[in-house]
N, C-alpha and C positions, 0 to 999 in steps of 0.2 A: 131364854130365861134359864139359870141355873138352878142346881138344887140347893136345897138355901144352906149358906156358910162356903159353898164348894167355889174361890173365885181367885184361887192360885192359876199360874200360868200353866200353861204344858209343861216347859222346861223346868220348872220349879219344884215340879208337883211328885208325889209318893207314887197316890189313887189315880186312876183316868177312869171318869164317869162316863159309858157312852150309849145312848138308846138305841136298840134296835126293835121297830117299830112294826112287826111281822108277822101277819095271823091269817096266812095262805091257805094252813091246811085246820085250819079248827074243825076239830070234827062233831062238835055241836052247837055251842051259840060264838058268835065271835065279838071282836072287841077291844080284844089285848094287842091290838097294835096303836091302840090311844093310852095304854098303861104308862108307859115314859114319859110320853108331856103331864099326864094326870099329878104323877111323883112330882115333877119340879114344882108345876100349878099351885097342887096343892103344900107343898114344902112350906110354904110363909105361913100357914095357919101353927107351925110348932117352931119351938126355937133350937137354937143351935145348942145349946148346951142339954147334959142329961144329968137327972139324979139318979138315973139307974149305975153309971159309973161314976161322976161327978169329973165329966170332961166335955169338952166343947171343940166342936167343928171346925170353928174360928182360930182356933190352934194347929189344925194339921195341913198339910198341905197335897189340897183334892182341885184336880182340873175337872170340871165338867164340860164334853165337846160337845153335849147335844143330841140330837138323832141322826144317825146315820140315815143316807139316802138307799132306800131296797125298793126292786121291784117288787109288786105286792103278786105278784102271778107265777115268778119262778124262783120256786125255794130252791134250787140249786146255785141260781146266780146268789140271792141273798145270804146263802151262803160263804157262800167266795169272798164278799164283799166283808161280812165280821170277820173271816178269818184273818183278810190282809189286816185289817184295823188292830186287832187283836193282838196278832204277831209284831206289826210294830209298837204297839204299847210294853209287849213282853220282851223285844229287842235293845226297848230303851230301859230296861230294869224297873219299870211302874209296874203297880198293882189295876189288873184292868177289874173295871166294875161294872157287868153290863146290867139292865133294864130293859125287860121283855115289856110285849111281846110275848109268843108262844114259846112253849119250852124249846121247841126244834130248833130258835136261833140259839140255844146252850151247844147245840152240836159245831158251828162255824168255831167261839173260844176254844172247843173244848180241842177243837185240829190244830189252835195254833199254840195252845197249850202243850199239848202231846209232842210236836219240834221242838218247843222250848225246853220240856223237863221229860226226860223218858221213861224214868221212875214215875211218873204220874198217879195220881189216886184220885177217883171222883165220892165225893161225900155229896148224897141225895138225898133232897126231903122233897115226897110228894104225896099224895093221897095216892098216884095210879103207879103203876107196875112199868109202864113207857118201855116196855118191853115186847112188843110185838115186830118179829120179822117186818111186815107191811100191815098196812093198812088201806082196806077195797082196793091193794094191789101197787100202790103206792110204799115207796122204798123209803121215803124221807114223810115224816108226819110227827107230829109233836106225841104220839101213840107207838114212834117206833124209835124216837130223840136217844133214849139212853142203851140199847139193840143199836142202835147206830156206836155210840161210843164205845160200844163194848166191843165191834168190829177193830176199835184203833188199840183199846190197851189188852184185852183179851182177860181169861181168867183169875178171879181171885181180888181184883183192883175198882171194883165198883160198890161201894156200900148203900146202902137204900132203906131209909127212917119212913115212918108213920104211912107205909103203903097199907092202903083197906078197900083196895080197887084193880082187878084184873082179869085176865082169862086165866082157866085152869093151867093150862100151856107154857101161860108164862112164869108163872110159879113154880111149874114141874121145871121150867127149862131153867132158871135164876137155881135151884137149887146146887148144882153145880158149878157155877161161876159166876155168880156175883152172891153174895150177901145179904138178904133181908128183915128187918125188922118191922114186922107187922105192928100196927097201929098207933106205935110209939117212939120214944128214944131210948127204951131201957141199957140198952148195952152200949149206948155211944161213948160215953165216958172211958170205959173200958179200949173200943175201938181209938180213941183219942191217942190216948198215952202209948199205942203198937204205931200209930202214924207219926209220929214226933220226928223221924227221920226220914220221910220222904212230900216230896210238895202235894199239896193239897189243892182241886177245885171243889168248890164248894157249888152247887146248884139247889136253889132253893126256890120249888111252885110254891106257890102260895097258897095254892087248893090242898097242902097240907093242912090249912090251919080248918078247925070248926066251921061250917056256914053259919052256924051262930055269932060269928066274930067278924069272919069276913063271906059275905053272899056275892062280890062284886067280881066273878068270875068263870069260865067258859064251863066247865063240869063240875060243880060243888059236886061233894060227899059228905052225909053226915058220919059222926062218928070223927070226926076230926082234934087236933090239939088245941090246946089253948095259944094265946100270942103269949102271956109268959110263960108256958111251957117251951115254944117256939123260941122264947129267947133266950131261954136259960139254954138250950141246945147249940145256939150258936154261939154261945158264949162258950162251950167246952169244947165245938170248934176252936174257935179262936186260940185256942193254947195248940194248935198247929202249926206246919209251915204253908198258911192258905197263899195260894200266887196267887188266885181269880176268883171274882165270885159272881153270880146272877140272882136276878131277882127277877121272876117271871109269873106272868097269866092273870095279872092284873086286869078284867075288864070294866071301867071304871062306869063304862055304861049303863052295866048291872046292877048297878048299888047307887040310884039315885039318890040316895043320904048322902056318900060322900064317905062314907064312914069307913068300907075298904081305901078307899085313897088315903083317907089317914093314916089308916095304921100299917099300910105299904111305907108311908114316909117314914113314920116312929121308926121301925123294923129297920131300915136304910139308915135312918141315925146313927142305931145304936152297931151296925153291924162297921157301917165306916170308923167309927171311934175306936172298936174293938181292934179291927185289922191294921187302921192307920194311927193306932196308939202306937203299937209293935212297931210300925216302921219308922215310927220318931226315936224309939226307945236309943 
C-alpha cells in the first residue's frame, strides 16, 4: 500500500517514499517500527489535496517503495541497509523521504547524505537532546542518533528546535558545536535565510510535538509544540535547499485513538507538497 496520492513510478518520480521500520534500541516503550505501515494505513482517512497551501499530491510526482527489509537485532547492519537505499535515491537526483521507525535510522540517510552534499546542514526538531556519546554503553541508539551525525559533519552544522529533554552534559557539550533552541522555533526563521545556500536534511521526531496532540510514541514529553506551530516551522524550512527529510518515532501502538497516526499523515501531506512543490517549480 502507498501513501495516499504517492503512485508515480521511480523513474518518473522527484520524492522517493521509503520505510524504515526499526526500533532495536528504544530505550523505553517500543513500537516505532509499525510507524511506516501506520502512515500509509492510515493515509486514506485524509485527502490528497491541502487548504493549508491549496495544492494536491496528485500533481507532483512521489514513488512510494514501501519498507525496507532490516534485521530488527543489528542496528549496525540496518544501518548499511538505509544508507545504500538512500545513496541511490540521492545518486539518481530524487528527494529521499524516509519514515521511522526510531530516530537512529536518521543516522544511515544522514551517511549517505553527507557523500552526496559535503556542505551538509542537519535542521533538528525533537523534544530530546539525542546527544549522548553512548547509551548503557552502546555507540549507536536513537539517544545518541544526532552525537553520531555530528561525528560525520563536525562543528557549527547541526541545528536543534524545541529540545526540553537531556542530560546536563549534553547541553554543556552542544554548547560549543552544535546550536540549540530550547523549547521552541524562535530563531528558525532567522537560521532559514543564513542556510539558503547550502543543502539541507531536515529530521523531524515527532515527540517534538505536545503529548497533548500527539501521545502515540516511545518517550512523550510534556511541554511540547503545537502541530501548527510544528507546521508553520516546516514551512520556513521549506524556503531551503531541503535534499532529505524524515519523519520518525511514530508509535502507533500507543495511541489507540488513532489520532497520532493521523496527524503523522496531515504533517507528511503538507511537508511532501511544500518540498515537492519546489521541485516542480
Amino acid at each position: 500500500m502507498n501513501f495516499i496520492g504517492c503512485e508515480s513510478s521511480y523513474n518518473e518520480a522527484d520524492i522517493v517514499i521509503f520505510g524504515a521500520p526499526f526500533d532495536g534500541t528504544a530505550s523505553y516503550r517500543p513500537g516505532a517500527r509499525f510507524g511506516s505501515g501506520a502512515v500509509r494505513n492510515e493515509s486514506y482517512a485524509i485527502e490528497t489535496y491541502s487548504p493549508y497551501l491549496d495544492k494536491d499530491l496528485e500533481d507532483l510526482r512521489i514513488y512510494d517503495h514501501g519498507d525496507l527489509e532490516l534485521p530488527f537485532g543489528n542496528a549496525e547492519a540496518a544501518l548499511e541497509i538505509i544508507e545504500q537505499y538512500a545513496a541511490q535515491v540521492f545518486a539518481d537526483e530524487k528527494i529521499p523521504v524516509m519514515l521511522g521507525g526510531e530516530h537512529l535510522v536518521t543516522l544511515g540517510a544522514v551517511r549517505a547524505a553527507a557523500k552526496k552534499y559535503p556542505t551538509l546542514r542537519i535542521i533538528h526538531f525533537d523534544a530530546h537532546t539525542d546527544l549522548r556519546d553512548d547509551y548503557l554503553g552502546e555507540k549507536l541508539s536513537h539517544a545518541t542518533v544526532i552525537r553520531r551525525c555530528y561525528d560525520i559533519l563536525g562543528d557549527a552544522r547541526i541545528f536543534q528546535f524545541g529540545i526540553r529533554s537531556g542530560e546536563r552534559g549534553e547541553f554543556e557539550w552542544a554548547k560549543t558545536r552544535t546550536r540549540i533552541q530550547k523549547f521552541n522555533f524562535d530563531e528558525l526563521a532567522l537560521l532559514a535565510k543564513r542556510l539558503t545556500e547550502f543543502p539541507v536534511y531536515l529530521t523531524v521526531d515527532l515527540d517534538v510535538l505536545d503529548p497533548s496532540e500527539f501521545c502515540g510514541t516511545g518517550t512523550p514529553e510534556a511541554g511540547g509544540v503545537s502541530f501548527t506551530q510544528l507546521l508553520d516551522a516546516v514551512k520556513t524550512v521549506a524556503g531551503t535547499n531541503i535534499v532529505g527529510f524524515d519523519l520518525v518515532e511514530l508509535a502507533p501502538n500507543l495511541d489507540p485513538s488513532g489520532a497520532s497516526a493521523a496527524l503523522a499523515c496531515k504533517l507528511l501531506r503538507e511537508m511532501l507538497l511544500m518540498v515537492g512543490g519546489k521541485a516542480n517549480e
